[in-house]
C-alpha positions, -999 to 999 in steps of 0.1 A, spaced: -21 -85 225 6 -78 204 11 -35 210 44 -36 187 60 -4 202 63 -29 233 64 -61 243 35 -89 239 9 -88 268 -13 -119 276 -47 -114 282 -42 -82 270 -68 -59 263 -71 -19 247 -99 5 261 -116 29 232 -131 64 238 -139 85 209 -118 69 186 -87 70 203 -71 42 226 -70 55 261 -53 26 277 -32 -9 269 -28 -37 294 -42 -65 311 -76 -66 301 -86 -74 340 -68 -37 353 -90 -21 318 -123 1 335 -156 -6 308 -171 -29 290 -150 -60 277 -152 -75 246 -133 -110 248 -119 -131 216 -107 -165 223 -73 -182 208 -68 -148 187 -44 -120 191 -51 -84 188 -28 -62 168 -27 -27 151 -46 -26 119 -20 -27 94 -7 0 71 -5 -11 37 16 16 24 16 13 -16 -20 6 -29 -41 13 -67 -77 1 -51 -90 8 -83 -73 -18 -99 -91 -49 -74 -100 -68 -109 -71 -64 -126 -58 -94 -113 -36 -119 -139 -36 -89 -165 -5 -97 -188 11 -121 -164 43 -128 -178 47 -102 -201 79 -80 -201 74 -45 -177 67 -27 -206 43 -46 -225 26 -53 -194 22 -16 -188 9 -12 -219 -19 -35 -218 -26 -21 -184 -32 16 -195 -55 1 -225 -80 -17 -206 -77 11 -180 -97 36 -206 -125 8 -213 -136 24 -179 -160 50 -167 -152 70 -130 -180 50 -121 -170 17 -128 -135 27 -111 -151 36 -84 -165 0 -81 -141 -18 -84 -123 4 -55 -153 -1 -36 -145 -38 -39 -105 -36 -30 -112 -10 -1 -137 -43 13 -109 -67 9 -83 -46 27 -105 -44 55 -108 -80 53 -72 -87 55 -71 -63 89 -58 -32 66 -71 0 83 -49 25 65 -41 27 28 -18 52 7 -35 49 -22 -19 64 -56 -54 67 -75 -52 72 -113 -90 89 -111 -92 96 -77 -120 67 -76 -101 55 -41 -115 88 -22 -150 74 -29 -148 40 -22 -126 48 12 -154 70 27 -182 46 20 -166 13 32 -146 36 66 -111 25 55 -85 54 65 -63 68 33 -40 89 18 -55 92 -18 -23 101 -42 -39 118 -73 -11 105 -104 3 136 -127 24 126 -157 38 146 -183 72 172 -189 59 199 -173 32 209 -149 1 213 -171 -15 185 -156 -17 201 -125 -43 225 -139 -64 201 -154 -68 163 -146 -56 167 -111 -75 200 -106 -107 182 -120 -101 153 -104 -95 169 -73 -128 189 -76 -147 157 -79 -133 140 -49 -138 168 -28 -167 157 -12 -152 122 0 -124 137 19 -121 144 56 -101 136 85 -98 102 77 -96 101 37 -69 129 28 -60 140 -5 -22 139 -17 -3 140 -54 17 113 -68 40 125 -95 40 85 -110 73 83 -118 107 100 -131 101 82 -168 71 96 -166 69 127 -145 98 155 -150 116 169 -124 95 201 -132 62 182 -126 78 170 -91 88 204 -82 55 214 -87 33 187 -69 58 191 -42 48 228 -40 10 219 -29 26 214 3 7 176 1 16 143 11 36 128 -19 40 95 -34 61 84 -62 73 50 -76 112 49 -79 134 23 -97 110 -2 -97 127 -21 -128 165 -23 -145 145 -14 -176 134 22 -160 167 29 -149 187 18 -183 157 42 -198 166 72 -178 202 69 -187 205 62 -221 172 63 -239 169 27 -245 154 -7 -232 119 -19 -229 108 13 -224 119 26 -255 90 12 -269 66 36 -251 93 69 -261 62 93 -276 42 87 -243 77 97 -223 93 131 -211 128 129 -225 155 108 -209 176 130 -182 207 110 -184 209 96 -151 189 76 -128 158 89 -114 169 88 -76 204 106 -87 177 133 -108 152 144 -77 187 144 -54 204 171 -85 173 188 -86 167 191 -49 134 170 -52 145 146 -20 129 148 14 105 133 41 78 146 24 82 121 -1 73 84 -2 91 59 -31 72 25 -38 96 -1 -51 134 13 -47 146 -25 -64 171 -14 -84 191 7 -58 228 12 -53 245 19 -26 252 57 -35 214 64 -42 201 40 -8 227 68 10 207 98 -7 175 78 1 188 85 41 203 111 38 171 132 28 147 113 49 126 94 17 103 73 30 104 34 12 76 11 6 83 -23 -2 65 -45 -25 80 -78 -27 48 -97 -47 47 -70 -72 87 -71 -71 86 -104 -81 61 -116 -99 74 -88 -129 105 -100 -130 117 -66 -113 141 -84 -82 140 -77 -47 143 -46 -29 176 -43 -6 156 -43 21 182 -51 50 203 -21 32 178 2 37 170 -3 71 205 -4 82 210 30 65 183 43 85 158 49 58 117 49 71 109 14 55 69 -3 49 57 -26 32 27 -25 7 5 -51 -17 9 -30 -51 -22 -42 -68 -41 -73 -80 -26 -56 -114 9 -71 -103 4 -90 -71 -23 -116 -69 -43 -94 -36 -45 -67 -6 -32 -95 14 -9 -83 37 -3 -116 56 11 -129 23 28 -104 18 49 -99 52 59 -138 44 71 -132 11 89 -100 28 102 -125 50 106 -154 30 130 -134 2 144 -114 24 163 -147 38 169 -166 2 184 -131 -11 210 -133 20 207 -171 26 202 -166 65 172 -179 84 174 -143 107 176 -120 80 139 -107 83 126 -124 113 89 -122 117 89 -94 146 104 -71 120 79 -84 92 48 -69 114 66 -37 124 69 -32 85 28 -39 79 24 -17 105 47 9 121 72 8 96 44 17 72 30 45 92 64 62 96 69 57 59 40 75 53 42 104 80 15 90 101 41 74 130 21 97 158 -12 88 146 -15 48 135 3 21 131 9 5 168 -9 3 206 -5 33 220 -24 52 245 -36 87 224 -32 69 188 -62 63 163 -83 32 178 -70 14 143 -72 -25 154 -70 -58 142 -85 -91 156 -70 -119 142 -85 -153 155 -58 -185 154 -82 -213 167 -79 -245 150 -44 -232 133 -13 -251 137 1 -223 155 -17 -231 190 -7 -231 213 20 -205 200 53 -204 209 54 -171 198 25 -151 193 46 -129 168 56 -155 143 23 -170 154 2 -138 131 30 -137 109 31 -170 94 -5 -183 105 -28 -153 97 -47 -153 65 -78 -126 58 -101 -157 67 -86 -158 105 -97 -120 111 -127 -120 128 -127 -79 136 -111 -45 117 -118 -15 137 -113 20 122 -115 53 149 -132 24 171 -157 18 144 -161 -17 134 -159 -15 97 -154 -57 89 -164 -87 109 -156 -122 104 -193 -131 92 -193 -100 66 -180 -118 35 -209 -140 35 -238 -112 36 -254 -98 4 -234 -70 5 -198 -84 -1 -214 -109 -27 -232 -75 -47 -197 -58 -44 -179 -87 -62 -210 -91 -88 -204 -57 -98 -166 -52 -96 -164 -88 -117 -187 -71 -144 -167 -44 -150 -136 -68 -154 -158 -88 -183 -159 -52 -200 -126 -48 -200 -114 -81 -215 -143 -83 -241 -125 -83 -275 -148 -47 -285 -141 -32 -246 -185 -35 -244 -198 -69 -234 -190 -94 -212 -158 -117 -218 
């Protein structure tokens, strides 16, 4: 059992009672009934930290294409879609995170479609609704109606919070407002040289997309929400790529929690978050999948390796990420990113029953040397055998074969034909 606010324990074992853990240890000193799992390793259901669910088919949309371009094509297949068909396709990414041992997403929803999806399948989120715009109309009508229509799917476990999308697309006025709700808030920050060179002069790729755009501040978006006071732990950037040193200081200095995305990172072209640099400056680091819209899945196993495996190309060391710190980003890290530290994210006696079974028989990793590296670099979503939620199984091995999963991707895989049809109706 890997607890990861502690040290590995062998035959280890967590006792449940109403959703919470009560105890972790030895599985023989635990009181109850024992459910055992051979050649696997139990862990904390993992945090993924930066999620659009509604975007599960989107994958391969654009590949290649410049940011901008790529963003465009994105928001015009997005309004091919009814709430209801984003609200399947959700249903189908909410299924796979559970299947790759997610138990918490922060989603940042575009129609609030997550909400829906993540109180039917029992995944636990932070549904961001997005706001764009120059000032804070918005805030009275999409995210006031879409808030309204969500209402009934939130609860304990599926919370409602705003995401201002971005400063070249959000003003600092919008911000100021959303971070008046007094709600958990979520933003993407310097995600690409192109936003930055925006933001500063008016120009670049985004240029292109100017009439869609608040005007250019003059100065990077990080340096704008430090002038205008908009920093603080109640925020959480996706991204942070194209980062100096000055702005990874404000980024500590005013508590911002980061979220790293090192798929989506790459696979735009955008670079690779300073990741080392922000931990050593003391910033509350995660890590998080983006969406199949950018990064091929909800697979965090993939994407702790390619956390770990840029991480040491960037500073050409083998022990620049190692893979102990790899699963305390998936997991911890992530939860303290996000504000939940007390309440997910590791093994601890009074914490959400949030769990993670993860079976390594027939790998090449047994017998492990290190049961650490052994999940890091072995696990895949086909080795977990068990997701609990509250201590509510909510995925089992032997799910993905059942009528259910096969109905979800039939229907998510429609709506994808819609959208790529040449007339927005048909099938592809």
């Amino acid at each position: 059992m890997l607890p990861v606010e502690g040290a590995p324990i062998e035959h280890g074992g967590v006792a449940v009672a109403d959703g919470r853990i009560v105890a972790v240890g030895p599985a023989e000193e635990l009181d109850g009934e024992v459910e055992r799992f051979a050649k696997a390793v139990i862990l904390p259901g993992f945090v993924n930290a930066h999620t659009h669910l509604e975007y599960a088919v989107y994958g391969g949309f654009g590949d290649g294409l410049p940011f901008a371009s790529w963003l465009s094509l994105h928001i015009e297949r997005k309004r091919r879609l009814a709430f209801s068909d984003m609200v399947a396709v959700a249903r189908l990414g909410a299924a796979e995170c559970l299947a790759s041992g997610v138990t918490t997403v922060a989603d940042a929803s575009f129609s609030g479609a997550a909400a829906a999806a993540c109180a039917e399948l029992g995944l636990r989120a932070i549904v961001y609704l997005e706001v764009f715009g120059a000032g804070e109309e918005e805030l009275g009508t999409r995210f006031a109606q879409n808030r309204e229509r969500i209402a009934p799917s939130l609860s304990e476990r599926v919370t409602l919070g705003i995401s201002p999308h971005a400063p070249y697309t959000a003003s600092p006025e919008l911000y100021r407002s959303a971070l008046a709700l007094g709600l958990p808030v979520a933003t993407h920050l310097a995600e690409t040289p192109g936003e930055n060179e925006w933001l500063r002069h008016g120009s670049g790729p985004l240029a292109a997309l100017a009439a869609h755009l608040p005007p250019p501040p003059g100065e990077t978006g990080i340096r704008v929400l430090a002038r205008e006071g908009l920093l603080s732990a109640k925020l959480t950037a996706a991204h942070c790529v194209d980062v100096d040193a000055e702005e990874i200081e404000l980024l500590a200095r005013h508590d911002v929690g980061v979220v790293h995305c090192p798929r989506s990172n790459a696979l735009l072209g955008c670079g690779v978050a300073p990741v080392e640099a922000l931990r050593a400056a003391g910033v509350r680091v995660g890590l998080g999948t983006d969406s199949p819209a950018s990064a091929p899945s909800f697979d965090l196993f993939e994407e702790m390796r390619a956390a770990v495996g840029l991480a040491r190309a960037c500073a050409r060391r083998a022990d620049a990420l190692d893979a102990r710190a790899a699963l305390e980003l998936a997991t911890i890290g992530s939860a303290r990113a996000l504000g939940l530290g007390a309440e997910v994210g590791s093994l601890v006696p009074g914490k959400r029953a949030d769990l993670a079974v993860v079976s390594l028989a027939g790998s090449s990793h047994l017998p492990w040397e290190d049961p650490v590296a052994a999940v890091v670099l072995g696990g895949r979503p086909e080795r977990v055998c068990r997701t609990i939620v509250g201590g509510v199984p909510r995925y089992t091995g032997e799910s993905r074969g059942d009528s259910g999963w096969h109905e979800l991707r039939r229907i998510a895989a429609s709506v994808r034909g819609r959208m790529l049809a040449p007339d927005g109706t048909g099938s592809a």
